[in-house]
C-alpha positions, 0 to 999 in steps of 0.5 A, a space after each residue: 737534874 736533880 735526879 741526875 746528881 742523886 744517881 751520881 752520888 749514889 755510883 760514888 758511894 756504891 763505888 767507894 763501899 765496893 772498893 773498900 769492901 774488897 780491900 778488906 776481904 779481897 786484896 787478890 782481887 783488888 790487886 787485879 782490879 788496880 793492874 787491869 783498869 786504871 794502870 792498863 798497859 803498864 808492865 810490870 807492877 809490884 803492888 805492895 801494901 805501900 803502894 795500894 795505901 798510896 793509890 788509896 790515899 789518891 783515889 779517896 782525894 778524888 772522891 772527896 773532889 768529887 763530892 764536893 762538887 755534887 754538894 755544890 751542884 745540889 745546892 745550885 740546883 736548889 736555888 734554881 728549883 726555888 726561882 731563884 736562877 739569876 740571884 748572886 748566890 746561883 752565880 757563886 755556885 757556878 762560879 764555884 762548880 767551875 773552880 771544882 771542875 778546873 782543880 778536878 781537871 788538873 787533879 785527874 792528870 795528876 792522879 794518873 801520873 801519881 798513880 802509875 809512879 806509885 805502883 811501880 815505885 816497888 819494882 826492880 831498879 830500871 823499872 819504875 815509870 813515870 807517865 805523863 799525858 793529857 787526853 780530850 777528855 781532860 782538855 774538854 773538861 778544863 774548857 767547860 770548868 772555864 766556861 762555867 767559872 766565867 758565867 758564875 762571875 758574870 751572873 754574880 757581877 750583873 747582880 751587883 749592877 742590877 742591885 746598884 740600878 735598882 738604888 736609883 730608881 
């Protein structure tokens, strides 16, 4: 698993150092890059400095979200590959790992709908969209940030119960 969040954050960081790359050298082809990928469909698009600044700001938001929760998947990780799986410290890291994953969740709805306001705030009175929806992908995923957030506070509560029956014996 480990190997796993290496790779991810590997992709995040060669992501982010592309991006930044090209918005220093190549705003032409990052312009093309923002109307053809994550605002597809949507017609027309002024992007001016003000609204690659502000899609900026979005994406660096989610790339701080998503780093934290690969910190916190390591560290997890770490704890299992000591032993110690069912310890209270695993299960506040899962119950953190599900917070992560809920706040990125509502996170990935707003940046969607934040991104496509902000690129076409610029345009022609009349013109400026706002873009609201929610796909299976999102609903999958604040499903599993539930699932995980309620096995780290049983596996952190049954390590409470566990340490107060040991008291007696």
């Amino acid at each position: 698993m480990k190997l796993l969040i290496v790779l991810a954050a590997a992709g995040l960081v060669s992501g982010s150092a592309y991006l930044t790359w090209i918005f220093v050298f190549d705003i032409g082809r990052l312009k093309e890059l923002v109307i053809h990928y994550p605002l597809s469909g949507i017609e027309p698009v002024t992007l001016t400095s003000y609204a690659l600044g502000g899609l900026a700001i979005i994406a660096s938001a989610n790339a701080i979200l998503i780093g934290t929760a690969i910190w916190t998947l390591w560290t997890m990780f770490d704890h299992f590959e000591k032993g110690e799986i069912f310890a209270e410290r695993s299960g506040v890291l899962l119950r953190r790992t599900g917070y992560l994953a809920l706040i990125g969740g509502f996170s990935g709805l707003l940046s969607r709908t934040l991104a496509v306001l902000v690129a076409t705030y610029e345009n022609p009175p009349g013109q400026t969209m706002l873009s609201v929806g929610i796909s299976s992908t999102d609903i999958g995923l604040l499903i599993l940030a539930g699932l995980l957030f309620v096995l780290g506070h049983i596996m952190v509560i049954a390590t409470g119960i566990e340490e107060d029956n040991r008291s007696f014996v």
